[in-house]
N, C-alpha and C positions, 0 to 999 in steps of 0.2 A: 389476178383472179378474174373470170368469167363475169360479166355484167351482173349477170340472172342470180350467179351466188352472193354476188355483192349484195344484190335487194333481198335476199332470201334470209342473208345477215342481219343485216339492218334491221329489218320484219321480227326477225326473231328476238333480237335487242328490244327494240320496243314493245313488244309484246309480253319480255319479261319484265323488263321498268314498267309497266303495263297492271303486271298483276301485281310489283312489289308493292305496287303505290297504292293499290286497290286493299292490299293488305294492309299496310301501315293503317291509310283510313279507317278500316274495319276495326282494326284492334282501337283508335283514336277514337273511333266512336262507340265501341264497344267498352271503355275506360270513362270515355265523359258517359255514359246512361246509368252505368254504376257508380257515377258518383253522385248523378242526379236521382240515384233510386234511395239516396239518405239522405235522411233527416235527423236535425242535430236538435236535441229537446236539452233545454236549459232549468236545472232545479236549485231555487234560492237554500241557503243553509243560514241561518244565522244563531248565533249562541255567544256564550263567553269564553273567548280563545286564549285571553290573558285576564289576569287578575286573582282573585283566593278561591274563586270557584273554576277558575278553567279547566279543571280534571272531567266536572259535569259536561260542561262545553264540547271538549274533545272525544267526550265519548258520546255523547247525541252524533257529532260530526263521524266518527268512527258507522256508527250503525248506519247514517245514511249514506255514507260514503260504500260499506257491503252491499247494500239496495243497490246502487247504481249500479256496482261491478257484475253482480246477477244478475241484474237487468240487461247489461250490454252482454252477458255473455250468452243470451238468450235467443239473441237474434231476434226478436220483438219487431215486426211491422206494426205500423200504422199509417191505414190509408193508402196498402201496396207498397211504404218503401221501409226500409230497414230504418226503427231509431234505434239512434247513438245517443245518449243519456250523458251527460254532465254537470257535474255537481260545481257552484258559483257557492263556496261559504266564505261567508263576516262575519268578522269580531264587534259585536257590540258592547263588549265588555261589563257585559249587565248594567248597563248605564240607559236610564229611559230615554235622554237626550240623545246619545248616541244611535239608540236604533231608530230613531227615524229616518236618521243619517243615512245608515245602512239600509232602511226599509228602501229610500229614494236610488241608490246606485244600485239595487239587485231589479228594481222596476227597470231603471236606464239600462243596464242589462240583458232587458228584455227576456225574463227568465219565468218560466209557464207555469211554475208555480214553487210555493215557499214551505219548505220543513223550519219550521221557528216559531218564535225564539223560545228561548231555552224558560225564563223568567217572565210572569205576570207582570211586572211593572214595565218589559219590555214589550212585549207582544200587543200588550194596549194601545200604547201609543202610536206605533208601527201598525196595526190594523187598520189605521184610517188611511194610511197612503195606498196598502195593496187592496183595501176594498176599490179607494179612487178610480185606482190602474187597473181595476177587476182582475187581479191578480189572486186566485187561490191562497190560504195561509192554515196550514195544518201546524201547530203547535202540538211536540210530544209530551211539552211539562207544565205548562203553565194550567195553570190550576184554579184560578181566583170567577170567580164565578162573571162576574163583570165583562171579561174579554169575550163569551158568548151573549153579552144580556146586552149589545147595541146594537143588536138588528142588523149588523152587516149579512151578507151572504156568502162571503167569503170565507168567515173563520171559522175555523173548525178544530176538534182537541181529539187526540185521541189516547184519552186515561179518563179518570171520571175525576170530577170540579171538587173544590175542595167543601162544598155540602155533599156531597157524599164521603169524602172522604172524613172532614169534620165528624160529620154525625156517626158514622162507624167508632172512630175513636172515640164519643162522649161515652157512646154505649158501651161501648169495652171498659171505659175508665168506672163508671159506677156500677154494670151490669155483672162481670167478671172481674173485673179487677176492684169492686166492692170499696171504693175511696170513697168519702168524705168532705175529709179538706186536700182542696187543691189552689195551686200556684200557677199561675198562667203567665209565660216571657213572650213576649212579640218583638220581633225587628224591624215594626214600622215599616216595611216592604208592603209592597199590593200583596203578594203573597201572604206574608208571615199574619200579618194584619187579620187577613180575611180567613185564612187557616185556623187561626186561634178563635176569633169571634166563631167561628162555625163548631168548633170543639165544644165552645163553651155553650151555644143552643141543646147541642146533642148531650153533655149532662145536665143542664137543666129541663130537656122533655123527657128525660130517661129516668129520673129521680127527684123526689122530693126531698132528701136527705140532702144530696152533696153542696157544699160551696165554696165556691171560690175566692180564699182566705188573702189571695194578695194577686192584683195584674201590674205585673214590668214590664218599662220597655227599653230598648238598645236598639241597636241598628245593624246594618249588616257588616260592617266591618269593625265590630269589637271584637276586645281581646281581653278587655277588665271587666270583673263581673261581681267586685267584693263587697260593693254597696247594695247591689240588688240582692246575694245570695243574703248577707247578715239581714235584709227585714225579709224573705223566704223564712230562715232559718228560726227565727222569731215567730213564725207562725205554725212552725209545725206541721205541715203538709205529708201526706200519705202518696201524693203525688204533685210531679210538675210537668205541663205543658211547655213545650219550644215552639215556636212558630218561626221560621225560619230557616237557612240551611247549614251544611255539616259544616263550613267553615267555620261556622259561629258554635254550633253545636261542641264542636271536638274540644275548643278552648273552656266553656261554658264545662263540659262533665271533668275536666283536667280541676277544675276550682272546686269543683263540687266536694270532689274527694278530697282535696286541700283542708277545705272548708268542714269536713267530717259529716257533708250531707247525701247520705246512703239514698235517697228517695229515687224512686224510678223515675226516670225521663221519659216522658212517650212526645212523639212530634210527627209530623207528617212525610211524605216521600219523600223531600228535598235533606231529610238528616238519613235516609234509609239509603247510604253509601256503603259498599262495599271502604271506602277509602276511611269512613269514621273511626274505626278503631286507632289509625294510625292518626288522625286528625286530636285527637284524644289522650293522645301518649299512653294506652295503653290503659286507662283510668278505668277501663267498662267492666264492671262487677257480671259476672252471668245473669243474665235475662233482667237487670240493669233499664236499659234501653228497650222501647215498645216502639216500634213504627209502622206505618201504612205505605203501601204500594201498591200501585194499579198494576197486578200481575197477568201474568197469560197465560195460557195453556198447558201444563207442567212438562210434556214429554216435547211439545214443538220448543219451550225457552229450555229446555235443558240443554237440545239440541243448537240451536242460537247459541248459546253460550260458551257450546265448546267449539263453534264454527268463528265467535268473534273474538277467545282466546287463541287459535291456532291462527288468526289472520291478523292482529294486532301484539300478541304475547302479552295482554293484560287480563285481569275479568269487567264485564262488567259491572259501572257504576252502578247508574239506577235507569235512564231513560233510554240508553242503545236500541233497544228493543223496538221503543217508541219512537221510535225515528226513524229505522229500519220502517216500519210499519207506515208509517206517514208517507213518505217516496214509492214504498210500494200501490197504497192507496190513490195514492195520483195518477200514478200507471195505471194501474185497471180502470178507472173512470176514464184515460186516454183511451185505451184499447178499446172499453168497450162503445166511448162516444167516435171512434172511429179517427179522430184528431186530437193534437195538444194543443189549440186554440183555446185561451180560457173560458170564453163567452160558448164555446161545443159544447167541453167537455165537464163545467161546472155544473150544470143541469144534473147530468151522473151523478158526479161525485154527491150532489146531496140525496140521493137516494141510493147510493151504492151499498151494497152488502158483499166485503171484502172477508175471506177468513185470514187473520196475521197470526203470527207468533204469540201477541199480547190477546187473542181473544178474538171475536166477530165484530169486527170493523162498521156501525149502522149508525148514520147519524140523525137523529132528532132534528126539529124545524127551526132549532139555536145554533145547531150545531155541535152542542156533544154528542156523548156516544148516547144510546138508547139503552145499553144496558154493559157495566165494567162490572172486571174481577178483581177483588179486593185480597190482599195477604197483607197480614199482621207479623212483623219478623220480631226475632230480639237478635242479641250477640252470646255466643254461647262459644268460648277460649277464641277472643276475636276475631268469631266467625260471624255472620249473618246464617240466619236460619229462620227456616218457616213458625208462624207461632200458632194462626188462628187464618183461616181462609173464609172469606166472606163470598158469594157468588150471588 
């Protein structure tokens, strides 16, 4: 071959290993900017994953777990790059010792903000570690008035505290449900504790007439209840108060009826499960059972409910909703502060005005809501059903 084609060869060689390398590059660098244009946002989950309540647990984890997956399929920037959202949940087993446990490894985590815990006795203790770490803590359940009343900045609830919640039910118990004598159970929980003390304000600012003929207490993991029902039963009550949740609830009406005592039960959110009937063996007389829920919206939860039946094959318990809601609200305070930095975008969040599924997301300067939707359910052929709507 001719000199000149030799080099003309060559030339050409090189010129294509030339462009192929210039392409590889391109695409190499066109692969690292898209990766550097995400950003990975980390959201704490904690509830009870095991134990006699973990039904509640997995369905808090269930609804934030939806949140997320909407979230990412969203495509959602912040700050110009794509976030990718994932969910970091622990089992604190509704144990107060233990969530601090957990409070401390979802912080080491480095997780930008917390849907938890599921229980007031949990979320108390656990508040002081994620205020420490100025870590965001939106609780969907916890209820007990105390977990907003220490001034952190951090915690936040979003369902209404169990003085509201309380005092709807005194007022239902003597206003409409025109009782008398009543019976008040507490499980010594931060919850059950503080639920029932608030019931019992609200029938005595609602009535001069009613009173409270006998207060018991139990704990959260009973299952005998023969000594407390026989001095109930001795007093003759037109009603009884629970304070506490559906695992204790379900065993508690199974004796009732044992016991041949017909009286209505009413109790707060934590017995208003979908799963009580069965918790209950079946024991629930129609309209029987009275309970409160922080509800939301009728046609957005209707819709919620059959979006987290088709995505889990369950219904919802009681707090999915509220959970859903909590992750979402972190979001849009991310969005609209521009970062998921907690110290950016907590500023927001305490004045965000979110619309969710359970209602107008607006926090007060404690950090509840500013204004919740209340529904009063019973069981009607062990159904849940709407009773009385408070707004």
């Amino acid at each position: 071959m001719p000199f000149n084609k030799k080099r003309n060869l060559v030339v050409s060689i090189c010129t294509l290993l030339h462009a192929s390398l210039f392409t590889i590059l391109s695409i190499l660098s066109n692969t690292a900017s898209a990766q550097e244009s995400k950003v990975e946002i980390k959201i704490g989950h904690a509830a009870p994953l095991s134990g006699p309540i973990s039904h509640l647990g997995r369905d808090n984890e269930n609804g934030a777990r939806m949140a997320i997956e909407e979230l990412n399929n969203k495509n959602i920037s912040i700050a110009g790059k794509r976030a990718v959202f994932k969910l970091i949940s622990e089992d604190d087993a509704a144990d107060p010792g233990r969530s601090t446990i957990v409070a401390q490894k979802l912080v080491e985590a480095k997780v930008k903000g917390v849907v938890g815990h599921l229980n007031s006795g949990t979320s108390i203790p656990a508040s002081k570690i994620y205020n420490d770490a100025n870590i965001p803590q939106i609780s969907p359940s916890s209820t007990a008035p105390r977990y907003t009343q220490q001034g952190y900045k951090t915690a936040f609830r979003v369902l209404a505290n169990d003085a509201q919640l309380g005092n709807t039910l005194g007022q239902y118990a003597v206003l409409i449900n025109k009782s008398k004598k009543i019976a008040v159970i507490d499980d010594r929980t931060t919850y059950g504790q503080a639920v029932a003390d608030e019931f019992i304000k609200g029938v005595k600012n609602n009535s001069p007439y009613a009173e409270i003929v006998s207060h018991q207490y139990t704990n959260d993991r009973a299952t005998e209840f023969s000594v407390i029902l026989n001095n109930i039963k001795s007093q003759n009550p037109d009603l009884i108060f629970f304070g506490g949740m559906d695992a204790v609830a379900g065993p508690l009406l199974r004796q009732m009826k044992q016991a041949g005592i017909n009286t209505m039960l009413m109790g707060g959110d934590a017995i208003c499960s979908s799963a009580l009937p069965t918790l209950a063996g079946n024991s629930i007389a129609d309209g029987q059972v009275v309970c409160a829920e922080a509800s939301g919206l009728e046609d957005a939860m209707k819709t919620f409910k059959a979006r987290y039946k088709g995505r889990f094959g369950t219904d919802v318990q009681i707090w999915a909703p509220n959970a859903y809601d909590a992750v979402m609200t972190l979001a849009d305070a991310m969005i609209q502060a521009k970062s998921a930095e907690p110290e950016k975008y907590l500023p927001v969040l305490a004045r965000i005005r979110h619309k969710g599924v359970t209602g107008m997301i607006e926090f007060d300067n404690k950090g509840d809501l500013k204004s919740g939707i209340l529904t009063l359910y019973t069981y009607q052929g062990g159904k849940r059903v709407p009773r009385l709507r408070n707004e």
